[in-house]
PyMOL Python script that loads the backbone (N, CA, C, O; Angstrom):
from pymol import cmd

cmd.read_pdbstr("""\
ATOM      1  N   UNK A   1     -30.979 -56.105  -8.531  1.00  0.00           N
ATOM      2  CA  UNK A   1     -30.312 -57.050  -9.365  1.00  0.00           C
ATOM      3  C   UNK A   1     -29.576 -58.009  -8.456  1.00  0.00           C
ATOM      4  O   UNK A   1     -29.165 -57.655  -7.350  1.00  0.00           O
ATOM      5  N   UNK A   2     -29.344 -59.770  -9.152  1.00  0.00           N
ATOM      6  CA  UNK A   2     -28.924 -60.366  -8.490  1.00  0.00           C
ATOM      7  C   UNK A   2     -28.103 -61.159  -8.555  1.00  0.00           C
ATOM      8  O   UNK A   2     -28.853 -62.090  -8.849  1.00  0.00           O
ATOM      9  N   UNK A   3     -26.912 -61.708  -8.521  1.00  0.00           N
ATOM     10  CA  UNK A   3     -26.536 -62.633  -8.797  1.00  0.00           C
ATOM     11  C   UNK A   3     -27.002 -64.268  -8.385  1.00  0.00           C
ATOM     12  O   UNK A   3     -27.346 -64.666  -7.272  1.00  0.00           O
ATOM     13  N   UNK A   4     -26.912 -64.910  -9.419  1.00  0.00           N
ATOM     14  CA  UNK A   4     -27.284 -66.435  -9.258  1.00  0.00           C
ATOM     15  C   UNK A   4     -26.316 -67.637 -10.125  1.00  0.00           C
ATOM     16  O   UNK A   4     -25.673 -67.579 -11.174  1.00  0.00           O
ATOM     17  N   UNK A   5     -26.596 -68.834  -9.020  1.00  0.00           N
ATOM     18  CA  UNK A   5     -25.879 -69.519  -9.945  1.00  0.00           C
ATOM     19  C   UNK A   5     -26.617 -70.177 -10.863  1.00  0.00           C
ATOM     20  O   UNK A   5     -27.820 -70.002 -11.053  1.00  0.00           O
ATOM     21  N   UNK A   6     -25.618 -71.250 -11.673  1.00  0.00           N
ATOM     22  CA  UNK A   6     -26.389 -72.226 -12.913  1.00  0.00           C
ATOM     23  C   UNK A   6     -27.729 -72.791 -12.842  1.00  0.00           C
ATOM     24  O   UNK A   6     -28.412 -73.155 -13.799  1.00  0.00           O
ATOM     25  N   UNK A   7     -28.140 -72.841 -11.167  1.00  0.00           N
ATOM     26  CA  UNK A   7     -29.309 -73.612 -10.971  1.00  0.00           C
ATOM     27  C   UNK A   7     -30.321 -72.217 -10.930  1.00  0.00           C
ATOM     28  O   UNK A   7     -31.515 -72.474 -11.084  1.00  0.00           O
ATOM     29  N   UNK A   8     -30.011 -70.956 -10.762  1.00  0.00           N
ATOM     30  CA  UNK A   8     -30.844 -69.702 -10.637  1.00  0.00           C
ATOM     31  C   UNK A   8     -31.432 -69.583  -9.165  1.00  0.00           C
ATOM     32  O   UNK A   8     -32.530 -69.160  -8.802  1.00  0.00           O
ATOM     33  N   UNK A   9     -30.034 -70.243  -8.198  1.00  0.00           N
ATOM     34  CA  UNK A   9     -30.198 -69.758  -7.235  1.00  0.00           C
ATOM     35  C   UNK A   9     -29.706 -68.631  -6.840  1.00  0.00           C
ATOM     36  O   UNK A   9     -28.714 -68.433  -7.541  1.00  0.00           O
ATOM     37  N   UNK A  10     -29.896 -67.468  -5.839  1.00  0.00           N
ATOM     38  CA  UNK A  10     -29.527 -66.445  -5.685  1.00  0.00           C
ATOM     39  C   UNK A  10     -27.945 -66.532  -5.007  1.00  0.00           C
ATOM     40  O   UNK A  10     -27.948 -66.907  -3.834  1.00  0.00           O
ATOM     41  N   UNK A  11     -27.213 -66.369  -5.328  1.00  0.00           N
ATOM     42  CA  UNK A  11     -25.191 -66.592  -4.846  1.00  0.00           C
ATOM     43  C   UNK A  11     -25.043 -65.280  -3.501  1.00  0.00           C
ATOM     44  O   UNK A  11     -24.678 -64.104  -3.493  1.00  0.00           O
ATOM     45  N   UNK A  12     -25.465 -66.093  -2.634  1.00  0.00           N
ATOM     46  CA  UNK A  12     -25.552 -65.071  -1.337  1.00  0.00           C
ATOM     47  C   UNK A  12     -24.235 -64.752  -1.053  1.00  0.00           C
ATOM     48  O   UNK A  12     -24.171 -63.765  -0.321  1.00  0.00           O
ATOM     49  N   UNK A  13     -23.051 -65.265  -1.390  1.00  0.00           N
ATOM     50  CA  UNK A  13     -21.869 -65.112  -1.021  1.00  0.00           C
ATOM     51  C   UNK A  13     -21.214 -63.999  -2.140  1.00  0.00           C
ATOM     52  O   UNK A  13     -20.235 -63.286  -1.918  1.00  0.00           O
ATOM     53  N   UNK A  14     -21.877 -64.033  -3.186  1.00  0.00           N
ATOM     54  CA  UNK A  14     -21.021 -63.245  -4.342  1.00  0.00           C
ATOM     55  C   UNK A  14     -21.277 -61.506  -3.939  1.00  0.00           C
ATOM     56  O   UNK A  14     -22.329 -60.936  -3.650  1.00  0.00           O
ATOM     57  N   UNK A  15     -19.662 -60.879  -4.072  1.00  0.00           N
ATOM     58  CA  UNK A  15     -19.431 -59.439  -3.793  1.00  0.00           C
ATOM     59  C   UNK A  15     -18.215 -59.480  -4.750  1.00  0.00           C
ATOM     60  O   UNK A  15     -17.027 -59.523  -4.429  1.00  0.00           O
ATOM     61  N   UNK A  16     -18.814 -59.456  -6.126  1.00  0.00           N
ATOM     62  CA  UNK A  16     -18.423 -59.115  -7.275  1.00  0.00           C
ATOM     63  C   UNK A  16     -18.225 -57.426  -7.877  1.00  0.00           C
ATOM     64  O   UNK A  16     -19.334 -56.899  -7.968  1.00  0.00           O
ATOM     65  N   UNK A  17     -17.504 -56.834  -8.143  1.00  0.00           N
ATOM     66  CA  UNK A  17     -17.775 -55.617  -8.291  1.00  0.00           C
ATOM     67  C   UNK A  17     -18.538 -55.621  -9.979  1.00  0.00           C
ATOM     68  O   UNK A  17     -18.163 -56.154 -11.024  1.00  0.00           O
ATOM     69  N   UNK A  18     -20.031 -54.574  -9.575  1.00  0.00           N
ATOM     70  CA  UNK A  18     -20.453 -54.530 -10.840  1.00  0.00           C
ATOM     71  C   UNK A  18     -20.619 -53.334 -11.646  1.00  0.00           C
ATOM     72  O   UNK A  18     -20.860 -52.245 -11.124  1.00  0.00           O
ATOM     73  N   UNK A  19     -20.454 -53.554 -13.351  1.00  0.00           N
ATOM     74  CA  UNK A  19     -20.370 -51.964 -13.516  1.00  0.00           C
ATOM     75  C   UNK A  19     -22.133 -51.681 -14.345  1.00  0.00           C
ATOM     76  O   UNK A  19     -22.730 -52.623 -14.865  1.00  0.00           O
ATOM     77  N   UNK A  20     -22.777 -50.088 -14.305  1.00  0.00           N
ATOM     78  CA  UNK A  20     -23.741 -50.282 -15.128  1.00  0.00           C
ATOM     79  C   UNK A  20     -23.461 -49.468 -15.954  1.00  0.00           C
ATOM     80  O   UNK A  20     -22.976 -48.354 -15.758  1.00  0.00           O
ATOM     81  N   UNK A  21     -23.826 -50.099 -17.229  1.00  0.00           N
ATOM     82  CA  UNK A  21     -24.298 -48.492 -18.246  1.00  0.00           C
ATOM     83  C   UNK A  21     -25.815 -48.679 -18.869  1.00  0.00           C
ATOM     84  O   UNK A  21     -26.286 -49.716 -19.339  1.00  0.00           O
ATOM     85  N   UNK A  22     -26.417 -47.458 -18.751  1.00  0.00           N
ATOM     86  CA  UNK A  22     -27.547 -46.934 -18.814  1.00  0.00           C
ATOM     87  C   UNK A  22     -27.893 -46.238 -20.510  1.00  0.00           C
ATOM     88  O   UNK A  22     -27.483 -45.139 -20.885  1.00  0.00           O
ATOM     89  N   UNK A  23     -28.675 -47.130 -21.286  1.00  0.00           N
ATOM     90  CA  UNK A  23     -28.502 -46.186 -22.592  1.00  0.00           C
ATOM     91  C   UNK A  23     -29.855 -45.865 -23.067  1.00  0.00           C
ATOM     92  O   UNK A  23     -30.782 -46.312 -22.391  1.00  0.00           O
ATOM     93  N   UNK A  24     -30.122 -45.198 -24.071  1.00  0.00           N
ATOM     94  CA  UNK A  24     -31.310 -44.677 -24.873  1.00  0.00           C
ATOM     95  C   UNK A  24     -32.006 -43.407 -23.720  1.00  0.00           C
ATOM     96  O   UNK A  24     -31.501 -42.498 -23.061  1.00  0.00           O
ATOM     97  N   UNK A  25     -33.216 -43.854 -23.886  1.00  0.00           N
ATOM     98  CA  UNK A  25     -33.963 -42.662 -23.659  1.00  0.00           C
ATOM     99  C   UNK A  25     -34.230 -43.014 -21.547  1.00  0.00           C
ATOM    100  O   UNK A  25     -35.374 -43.194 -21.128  1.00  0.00           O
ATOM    101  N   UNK A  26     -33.199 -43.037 -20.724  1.00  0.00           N
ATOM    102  CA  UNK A  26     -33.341 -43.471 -19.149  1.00  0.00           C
ATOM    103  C   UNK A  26     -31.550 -42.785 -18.965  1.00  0.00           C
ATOM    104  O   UNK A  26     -30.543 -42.671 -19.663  1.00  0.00           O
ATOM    105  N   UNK A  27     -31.970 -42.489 -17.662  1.00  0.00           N
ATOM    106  CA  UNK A  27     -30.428 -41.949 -16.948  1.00  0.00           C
ATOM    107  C   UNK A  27     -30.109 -42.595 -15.446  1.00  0.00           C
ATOM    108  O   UNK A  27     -30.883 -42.546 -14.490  1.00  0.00           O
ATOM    109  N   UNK A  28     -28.934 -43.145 -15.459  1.00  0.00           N
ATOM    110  CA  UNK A  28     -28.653 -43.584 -14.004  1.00  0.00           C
ATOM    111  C   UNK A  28     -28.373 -42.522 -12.873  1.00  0.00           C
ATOM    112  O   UNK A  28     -27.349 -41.842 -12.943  1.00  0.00           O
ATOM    113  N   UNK A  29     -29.243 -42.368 -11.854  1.00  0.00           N
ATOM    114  CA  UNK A  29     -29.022 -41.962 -10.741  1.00  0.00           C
ATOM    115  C   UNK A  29     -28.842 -42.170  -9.513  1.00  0.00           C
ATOM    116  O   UNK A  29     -29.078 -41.326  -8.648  1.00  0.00           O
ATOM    117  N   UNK A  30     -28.275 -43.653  -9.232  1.00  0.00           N
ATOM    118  CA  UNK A  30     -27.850 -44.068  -8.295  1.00  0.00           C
ATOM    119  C   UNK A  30     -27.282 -45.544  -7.907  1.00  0.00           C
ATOM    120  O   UNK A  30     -27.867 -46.253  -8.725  1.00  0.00           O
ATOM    121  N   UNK A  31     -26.688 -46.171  -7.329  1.00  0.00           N
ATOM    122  CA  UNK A  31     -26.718 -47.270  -6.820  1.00  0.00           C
ATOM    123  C   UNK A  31     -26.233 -47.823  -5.576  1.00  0.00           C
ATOM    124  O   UNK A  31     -25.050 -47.589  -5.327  1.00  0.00           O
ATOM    125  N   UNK A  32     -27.045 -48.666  -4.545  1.00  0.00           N
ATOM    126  CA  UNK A  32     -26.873 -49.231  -3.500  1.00  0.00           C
ATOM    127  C   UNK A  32     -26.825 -50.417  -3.116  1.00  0.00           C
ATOM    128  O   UNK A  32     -27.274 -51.095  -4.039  1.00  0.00           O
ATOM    129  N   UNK A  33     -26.472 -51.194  -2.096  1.00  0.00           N
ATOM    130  CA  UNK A  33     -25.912 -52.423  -2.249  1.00  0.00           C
ATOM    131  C   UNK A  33     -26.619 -53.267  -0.589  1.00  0.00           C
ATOM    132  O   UNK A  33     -26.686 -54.468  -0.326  1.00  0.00           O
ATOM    133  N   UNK A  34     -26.986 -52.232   0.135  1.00  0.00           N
ATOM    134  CA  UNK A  34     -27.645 -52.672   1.240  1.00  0.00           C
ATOM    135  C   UNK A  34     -26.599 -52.549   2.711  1.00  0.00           C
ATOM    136  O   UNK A  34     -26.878 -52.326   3.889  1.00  0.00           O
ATOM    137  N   UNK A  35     -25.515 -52.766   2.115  1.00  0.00           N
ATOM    138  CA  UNK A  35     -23.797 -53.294   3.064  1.00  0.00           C
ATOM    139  C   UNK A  35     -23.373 -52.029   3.958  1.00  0.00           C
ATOM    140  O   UNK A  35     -22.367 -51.380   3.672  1.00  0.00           O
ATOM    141  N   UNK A  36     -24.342 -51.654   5.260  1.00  0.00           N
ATOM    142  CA  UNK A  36     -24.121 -50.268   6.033  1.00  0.00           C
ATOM    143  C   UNK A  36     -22.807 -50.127   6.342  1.00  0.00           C
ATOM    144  O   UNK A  36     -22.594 -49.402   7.314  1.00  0.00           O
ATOM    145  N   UNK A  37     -21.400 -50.837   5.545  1.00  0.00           N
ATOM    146  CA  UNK A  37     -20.174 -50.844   6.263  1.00  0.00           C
ATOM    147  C   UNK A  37     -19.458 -50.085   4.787  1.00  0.00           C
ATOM    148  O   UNK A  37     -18.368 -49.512   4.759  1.00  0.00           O
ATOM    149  N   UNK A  38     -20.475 -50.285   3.536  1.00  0.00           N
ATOM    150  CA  UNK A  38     -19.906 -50.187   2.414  1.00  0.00           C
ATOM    151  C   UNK A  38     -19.874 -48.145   2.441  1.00  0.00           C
ATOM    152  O   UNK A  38     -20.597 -47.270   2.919  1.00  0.00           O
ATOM    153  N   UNK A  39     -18.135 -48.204   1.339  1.00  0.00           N
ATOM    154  CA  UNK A  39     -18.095 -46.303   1.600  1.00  0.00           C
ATOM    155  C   UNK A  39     -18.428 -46.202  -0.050  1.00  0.00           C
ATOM    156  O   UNK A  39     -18.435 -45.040  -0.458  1.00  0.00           O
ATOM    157  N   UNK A  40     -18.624 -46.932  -0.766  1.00  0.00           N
ATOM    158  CA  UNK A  40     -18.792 -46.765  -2.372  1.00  0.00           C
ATOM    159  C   UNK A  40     -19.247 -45.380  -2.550  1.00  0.00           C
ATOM    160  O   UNK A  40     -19.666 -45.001  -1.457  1.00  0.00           O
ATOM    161  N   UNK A  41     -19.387 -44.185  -3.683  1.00  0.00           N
ATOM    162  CA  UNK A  41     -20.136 -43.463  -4.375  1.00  0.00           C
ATOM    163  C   UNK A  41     -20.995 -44.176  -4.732  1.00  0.00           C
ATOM    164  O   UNK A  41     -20.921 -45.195  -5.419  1.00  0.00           O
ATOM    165  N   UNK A  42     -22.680 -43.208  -3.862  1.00  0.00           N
ATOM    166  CA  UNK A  42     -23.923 -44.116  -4.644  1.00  0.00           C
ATOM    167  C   UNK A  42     -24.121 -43.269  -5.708  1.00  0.00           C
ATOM    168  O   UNK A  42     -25.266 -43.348  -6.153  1.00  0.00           O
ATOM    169  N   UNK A  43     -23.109 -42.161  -6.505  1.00  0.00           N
ATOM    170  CA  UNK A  43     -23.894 -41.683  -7.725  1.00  0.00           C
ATOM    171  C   UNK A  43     -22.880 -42.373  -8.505  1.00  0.00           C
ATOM    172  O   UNK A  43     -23.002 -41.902  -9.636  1.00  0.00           O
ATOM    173  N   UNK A  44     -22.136 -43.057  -8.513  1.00  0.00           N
ATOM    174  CA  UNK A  44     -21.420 -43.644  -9.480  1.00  0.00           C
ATOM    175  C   UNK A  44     -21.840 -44.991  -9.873  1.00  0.00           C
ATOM    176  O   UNK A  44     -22.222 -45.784  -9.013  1.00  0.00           O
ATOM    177  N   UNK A  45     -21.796 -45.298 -11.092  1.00  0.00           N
ATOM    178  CA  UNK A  45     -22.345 -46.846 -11.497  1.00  0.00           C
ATOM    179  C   UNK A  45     -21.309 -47.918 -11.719  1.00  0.00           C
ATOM    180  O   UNK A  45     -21.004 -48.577 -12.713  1.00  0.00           O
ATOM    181  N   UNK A  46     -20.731 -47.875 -10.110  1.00  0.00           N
ATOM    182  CA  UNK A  46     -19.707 -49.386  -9.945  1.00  0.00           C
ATOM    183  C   UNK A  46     -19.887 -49.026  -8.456  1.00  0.00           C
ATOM    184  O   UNK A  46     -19.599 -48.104  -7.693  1.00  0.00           O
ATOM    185  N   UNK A  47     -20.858 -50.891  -8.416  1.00  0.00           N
ATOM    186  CA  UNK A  47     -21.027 -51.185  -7.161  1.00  0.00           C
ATOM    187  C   UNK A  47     -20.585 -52.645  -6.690  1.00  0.00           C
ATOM    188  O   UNK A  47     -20.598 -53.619  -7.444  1.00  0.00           O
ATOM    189  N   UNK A  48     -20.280 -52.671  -5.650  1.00  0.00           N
ATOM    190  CA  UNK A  48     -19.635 -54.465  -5.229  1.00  0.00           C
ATOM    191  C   UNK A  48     -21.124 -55.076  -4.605  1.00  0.00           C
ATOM    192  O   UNK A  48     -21.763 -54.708  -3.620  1.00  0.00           O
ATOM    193  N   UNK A  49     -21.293 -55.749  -5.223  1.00  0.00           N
ATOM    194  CA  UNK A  49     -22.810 -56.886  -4.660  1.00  0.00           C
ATOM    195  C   UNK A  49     -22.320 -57.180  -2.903  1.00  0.00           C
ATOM    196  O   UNK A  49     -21.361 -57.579  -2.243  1.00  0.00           O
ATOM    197  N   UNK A  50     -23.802 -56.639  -2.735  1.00  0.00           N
ATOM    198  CA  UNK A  50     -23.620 -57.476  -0.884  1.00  0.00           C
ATOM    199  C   UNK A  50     -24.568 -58.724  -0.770  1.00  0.00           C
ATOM    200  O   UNK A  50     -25.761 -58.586  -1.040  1.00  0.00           O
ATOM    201  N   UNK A  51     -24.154 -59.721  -0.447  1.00  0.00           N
ATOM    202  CA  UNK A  51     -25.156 -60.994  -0.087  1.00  0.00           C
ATOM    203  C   UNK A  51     -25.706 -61.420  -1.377  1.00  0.00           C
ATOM    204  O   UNK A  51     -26.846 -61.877  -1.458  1.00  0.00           O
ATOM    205  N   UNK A  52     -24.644 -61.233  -2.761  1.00  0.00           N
ATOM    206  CA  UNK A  52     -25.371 -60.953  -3.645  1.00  0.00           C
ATOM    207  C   UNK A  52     -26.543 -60.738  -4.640  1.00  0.00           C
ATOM    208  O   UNK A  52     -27.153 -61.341  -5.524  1.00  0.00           O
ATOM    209  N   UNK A  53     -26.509 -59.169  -3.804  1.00  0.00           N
ATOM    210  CA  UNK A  53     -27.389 -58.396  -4.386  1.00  0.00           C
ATOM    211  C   UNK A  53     -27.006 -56.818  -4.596  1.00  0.00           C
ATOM    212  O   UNK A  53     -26.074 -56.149  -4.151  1.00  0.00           O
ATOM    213  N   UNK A  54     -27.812 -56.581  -5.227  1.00  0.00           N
ATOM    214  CA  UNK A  54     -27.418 -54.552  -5.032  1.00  0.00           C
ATOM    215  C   UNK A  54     -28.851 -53.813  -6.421  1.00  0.00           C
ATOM    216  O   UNK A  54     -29.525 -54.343  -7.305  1.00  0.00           O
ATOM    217  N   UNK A  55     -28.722 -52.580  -5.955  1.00  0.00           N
ATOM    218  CA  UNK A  55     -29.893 -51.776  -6.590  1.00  0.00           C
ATOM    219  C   UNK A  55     -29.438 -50.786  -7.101  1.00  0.00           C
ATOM    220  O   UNK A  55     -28.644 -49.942  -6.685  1.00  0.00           O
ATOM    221  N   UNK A  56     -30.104 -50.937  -8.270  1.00  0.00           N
ATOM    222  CA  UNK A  56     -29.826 -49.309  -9.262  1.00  0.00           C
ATOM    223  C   UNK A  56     -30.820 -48.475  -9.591  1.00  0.00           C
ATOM    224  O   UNK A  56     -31.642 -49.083 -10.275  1.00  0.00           O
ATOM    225  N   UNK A  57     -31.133 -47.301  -9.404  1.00  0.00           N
ATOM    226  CA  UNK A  57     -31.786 -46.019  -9.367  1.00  0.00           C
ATOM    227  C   UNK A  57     -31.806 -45.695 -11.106  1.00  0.00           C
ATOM    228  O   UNK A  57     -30.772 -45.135 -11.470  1.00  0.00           O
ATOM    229  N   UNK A  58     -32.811 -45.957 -12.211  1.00  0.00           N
ATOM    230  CA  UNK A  58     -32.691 -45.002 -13.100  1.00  0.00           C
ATOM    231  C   UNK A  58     -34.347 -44.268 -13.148  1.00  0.00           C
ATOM    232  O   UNK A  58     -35.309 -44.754 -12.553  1.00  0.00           O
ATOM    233  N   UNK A  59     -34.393 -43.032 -13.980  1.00  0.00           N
ATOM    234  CA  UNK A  59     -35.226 -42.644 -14.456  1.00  0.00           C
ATOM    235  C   UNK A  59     -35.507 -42.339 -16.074  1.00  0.00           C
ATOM    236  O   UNK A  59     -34.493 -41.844 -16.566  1.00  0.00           O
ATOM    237  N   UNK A  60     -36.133 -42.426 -16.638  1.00  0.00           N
ATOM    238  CA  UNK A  60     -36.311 -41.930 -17.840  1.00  0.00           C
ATOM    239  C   UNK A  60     -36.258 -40.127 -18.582  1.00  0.00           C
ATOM    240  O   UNK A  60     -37.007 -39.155 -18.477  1.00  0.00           O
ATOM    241  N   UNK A  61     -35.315 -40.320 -19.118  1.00  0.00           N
ATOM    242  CA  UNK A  61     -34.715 -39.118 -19.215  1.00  0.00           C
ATOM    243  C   UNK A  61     -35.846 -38.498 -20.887  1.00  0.00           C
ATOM    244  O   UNK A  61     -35.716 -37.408 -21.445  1.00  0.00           O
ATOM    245  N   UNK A  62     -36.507 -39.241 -21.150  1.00  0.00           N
ATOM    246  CA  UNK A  62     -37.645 -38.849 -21.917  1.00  0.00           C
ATOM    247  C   UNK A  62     -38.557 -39.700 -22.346  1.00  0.00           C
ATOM    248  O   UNK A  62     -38.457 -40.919 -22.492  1.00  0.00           O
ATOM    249  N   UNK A  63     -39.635 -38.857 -22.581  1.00  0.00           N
ATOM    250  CA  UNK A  63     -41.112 -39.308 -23.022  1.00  0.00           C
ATOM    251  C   UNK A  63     -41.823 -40.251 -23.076  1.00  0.00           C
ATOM    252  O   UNK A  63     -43.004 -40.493 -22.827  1.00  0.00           O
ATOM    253  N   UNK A  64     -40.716 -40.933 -23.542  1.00  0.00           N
ATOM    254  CA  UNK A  64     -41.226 -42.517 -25.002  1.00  0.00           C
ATOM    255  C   UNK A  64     -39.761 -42.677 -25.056  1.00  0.00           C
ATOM    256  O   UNK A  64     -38.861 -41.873 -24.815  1.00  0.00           O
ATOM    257  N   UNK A  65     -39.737 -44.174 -25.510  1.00  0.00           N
ATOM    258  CA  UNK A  65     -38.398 -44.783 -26.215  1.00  0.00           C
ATOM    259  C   UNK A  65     -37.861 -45.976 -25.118  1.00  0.00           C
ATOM    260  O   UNK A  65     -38.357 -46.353 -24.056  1.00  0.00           O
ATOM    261  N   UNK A  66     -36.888 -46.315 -25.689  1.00  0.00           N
ATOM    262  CA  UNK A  66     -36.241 -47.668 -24.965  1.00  0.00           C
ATOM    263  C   UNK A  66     -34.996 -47.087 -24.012  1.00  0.00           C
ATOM    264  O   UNK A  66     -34.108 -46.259 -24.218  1.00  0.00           O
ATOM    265  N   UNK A  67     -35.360 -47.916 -22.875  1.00  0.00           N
ATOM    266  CA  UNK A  67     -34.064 -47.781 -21.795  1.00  0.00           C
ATOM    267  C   UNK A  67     -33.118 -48.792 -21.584  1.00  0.00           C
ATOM    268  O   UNK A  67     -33.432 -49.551 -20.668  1.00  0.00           O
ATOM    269  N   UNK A  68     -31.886 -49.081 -22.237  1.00  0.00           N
ATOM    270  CA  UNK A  68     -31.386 -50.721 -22.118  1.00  0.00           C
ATOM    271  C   UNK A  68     -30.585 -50.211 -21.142  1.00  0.00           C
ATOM    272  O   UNK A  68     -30.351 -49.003 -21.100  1.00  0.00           O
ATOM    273  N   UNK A  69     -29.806 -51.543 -19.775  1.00  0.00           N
ATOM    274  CA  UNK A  69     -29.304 -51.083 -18.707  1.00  0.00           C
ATOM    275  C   UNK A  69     -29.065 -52.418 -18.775  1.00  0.00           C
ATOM    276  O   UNK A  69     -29.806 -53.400 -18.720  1.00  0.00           O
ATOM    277  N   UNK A  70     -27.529 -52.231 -18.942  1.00  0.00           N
ATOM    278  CA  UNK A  70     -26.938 -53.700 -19.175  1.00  0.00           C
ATOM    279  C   UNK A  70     -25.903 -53.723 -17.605  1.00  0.00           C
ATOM    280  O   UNK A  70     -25.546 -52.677 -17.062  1.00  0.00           O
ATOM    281  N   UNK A  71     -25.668 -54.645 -17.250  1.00  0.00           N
ATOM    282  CA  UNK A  71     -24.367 -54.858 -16.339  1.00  0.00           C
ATOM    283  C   UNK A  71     -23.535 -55.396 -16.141  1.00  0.00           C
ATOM    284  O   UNK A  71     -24.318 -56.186 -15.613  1.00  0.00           O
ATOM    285  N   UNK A  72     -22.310 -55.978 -15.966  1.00  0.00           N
ATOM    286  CA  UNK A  72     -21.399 -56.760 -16.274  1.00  0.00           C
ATOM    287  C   UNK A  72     -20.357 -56.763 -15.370  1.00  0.00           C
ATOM    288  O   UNK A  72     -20.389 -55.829 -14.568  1.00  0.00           O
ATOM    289  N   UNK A  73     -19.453 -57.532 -15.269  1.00  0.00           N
ATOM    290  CA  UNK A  73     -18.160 -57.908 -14.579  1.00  0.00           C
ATOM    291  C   UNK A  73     -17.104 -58.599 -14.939  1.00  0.00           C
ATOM    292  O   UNK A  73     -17.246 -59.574 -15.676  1.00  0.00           O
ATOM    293  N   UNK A  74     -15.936 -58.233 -14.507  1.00  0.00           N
ATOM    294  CA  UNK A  74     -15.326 -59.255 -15.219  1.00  0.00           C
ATOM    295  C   UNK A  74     -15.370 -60.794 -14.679  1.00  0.00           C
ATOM    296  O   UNK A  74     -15.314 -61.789 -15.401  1.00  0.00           O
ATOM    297  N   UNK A  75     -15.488 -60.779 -13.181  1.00  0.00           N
ATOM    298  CA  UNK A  75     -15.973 -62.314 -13.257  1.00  0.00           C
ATOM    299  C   UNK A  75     -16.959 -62.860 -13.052  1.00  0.00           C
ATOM    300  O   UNK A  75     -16.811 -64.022 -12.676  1.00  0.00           O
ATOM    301  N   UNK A  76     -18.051 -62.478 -13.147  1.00  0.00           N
ATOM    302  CA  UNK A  76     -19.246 -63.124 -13.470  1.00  0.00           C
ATOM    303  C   UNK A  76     -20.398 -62.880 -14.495  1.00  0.00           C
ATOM    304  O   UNK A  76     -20.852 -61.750 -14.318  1.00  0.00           O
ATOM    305  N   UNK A  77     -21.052 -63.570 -15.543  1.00  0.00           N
ATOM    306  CA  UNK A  77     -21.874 -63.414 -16.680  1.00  0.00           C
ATOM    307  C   UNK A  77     -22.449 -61.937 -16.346  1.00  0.00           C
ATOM    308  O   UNK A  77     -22.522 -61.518 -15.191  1.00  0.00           O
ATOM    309  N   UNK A  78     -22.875 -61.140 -17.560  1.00  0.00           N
ATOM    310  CA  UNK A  78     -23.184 -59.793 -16.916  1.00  0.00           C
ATOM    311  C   UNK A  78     -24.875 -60.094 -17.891  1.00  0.00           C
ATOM    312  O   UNK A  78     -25.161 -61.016 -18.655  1.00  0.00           O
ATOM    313  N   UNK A  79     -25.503 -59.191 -17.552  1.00  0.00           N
ATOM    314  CA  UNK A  79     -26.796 -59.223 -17.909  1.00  0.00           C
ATOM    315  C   UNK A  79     -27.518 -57.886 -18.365  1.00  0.00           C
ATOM    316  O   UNK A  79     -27.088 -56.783 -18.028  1.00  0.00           O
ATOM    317  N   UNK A  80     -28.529 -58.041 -19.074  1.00  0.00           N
ATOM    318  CA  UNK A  80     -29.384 -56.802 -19.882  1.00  0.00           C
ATOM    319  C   UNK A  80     -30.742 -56.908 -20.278  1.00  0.00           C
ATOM    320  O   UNK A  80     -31.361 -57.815 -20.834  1.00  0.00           O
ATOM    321  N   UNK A  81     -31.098 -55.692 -19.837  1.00  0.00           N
ATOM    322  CA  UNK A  81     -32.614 -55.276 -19.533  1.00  0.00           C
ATOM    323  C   UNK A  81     -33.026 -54.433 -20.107  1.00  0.00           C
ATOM    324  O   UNK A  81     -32.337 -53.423 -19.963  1.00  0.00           O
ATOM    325  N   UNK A  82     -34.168 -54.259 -20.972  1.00  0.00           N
ATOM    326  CA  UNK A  82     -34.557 -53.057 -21.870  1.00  0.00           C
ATOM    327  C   UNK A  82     -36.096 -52.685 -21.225  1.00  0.00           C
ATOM    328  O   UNK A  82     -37.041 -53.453 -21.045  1.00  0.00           O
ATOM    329  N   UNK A  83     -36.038 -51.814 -21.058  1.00  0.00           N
ATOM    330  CA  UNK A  83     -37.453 -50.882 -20.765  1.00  0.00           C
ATOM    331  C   UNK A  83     -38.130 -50.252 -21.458  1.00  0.00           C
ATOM    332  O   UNK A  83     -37.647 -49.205 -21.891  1.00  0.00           O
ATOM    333  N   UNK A  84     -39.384 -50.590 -21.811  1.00  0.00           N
ATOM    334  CA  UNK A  84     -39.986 -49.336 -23.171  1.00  0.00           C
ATOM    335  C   UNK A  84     -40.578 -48.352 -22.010  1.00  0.00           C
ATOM    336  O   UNK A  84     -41.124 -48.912 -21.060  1.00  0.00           O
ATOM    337  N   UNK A  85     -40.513 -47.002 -22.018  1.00  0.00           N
ATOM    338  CA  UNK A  85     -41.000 -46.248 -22.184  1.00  0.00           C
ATOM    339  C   UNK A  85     -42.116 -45.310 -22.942  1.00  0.00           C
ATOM    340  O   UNK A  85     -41.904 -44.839 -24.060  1.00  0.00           O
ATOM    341  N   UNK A  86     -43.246 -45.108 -22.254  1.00  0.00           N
ATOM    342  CA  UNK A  86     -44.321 -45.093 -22.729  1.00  0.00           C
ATOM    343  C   UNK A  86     -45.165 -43.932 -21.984  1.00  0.00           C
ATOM    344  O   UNK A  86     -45.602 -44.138 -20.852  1.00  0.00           O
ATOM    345  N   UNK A  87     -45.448 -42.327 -22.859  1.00  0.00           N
ATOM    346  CA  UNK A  87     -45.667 -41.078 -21.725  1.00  0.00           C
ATOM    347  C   UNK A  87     -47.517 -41.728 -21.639  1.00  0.00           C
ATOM    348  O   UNK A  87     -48.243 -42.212 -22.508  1.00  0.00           O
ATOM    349  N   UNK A  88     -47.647 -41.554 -20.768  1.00  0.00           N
ATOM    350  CA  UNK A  88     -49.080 -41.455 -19.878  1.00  0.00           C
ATOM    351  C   UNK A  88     -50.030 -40.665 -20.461  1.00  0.00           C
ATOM    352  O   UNK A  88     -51.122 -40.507 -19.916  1.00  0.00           O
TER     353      UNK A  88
END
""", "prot")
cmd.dss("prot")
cmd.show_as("cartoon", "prot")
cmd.util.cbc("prot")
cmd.orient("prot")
């Protein structure tokens, strides 16, 4: 995930702290940010963007169904992503 500005360029400078929550049928298991200086918990879902950017770890915690994984901050627009899930 990334931050960008109005033009949807990528905001290499932004180290925003971001939070996730993970809902329906997917579970968060991790997040990293790239920043080898950073001491964050990568099992916790609040991470500070490096170069802004950073990565979140989920899996689907069942079968079938929707995974929404929204993120947000308080200072910058937060954003949301839904995943269908679909067993093989």
């Amino acid at each position: 995930m990334s931050a960008v500005d109005k033009n949807g360029c990528l905001a290499v400078t932004a180290d925003d702290e971001i939070r996730i929550i993970v809902e329906g049928a997917g579970e968060f298991l991790g997040a990293g940010n790239g920043n080898p200086a950073s001491h964050e918990n990568d099992k916790v879902p609040v991470r500070r963007l490096f170069n802004g950017m950073m990565q979140i770890i989920i899996r689907p915690a069942e079968n079938r169904g929707r995974i929404k994984v929204r993120a947000y901050s308080n200072s910058i627009a937060g954003a949301e992503l839904v995943i269908d899930v679909a067993q093989n």
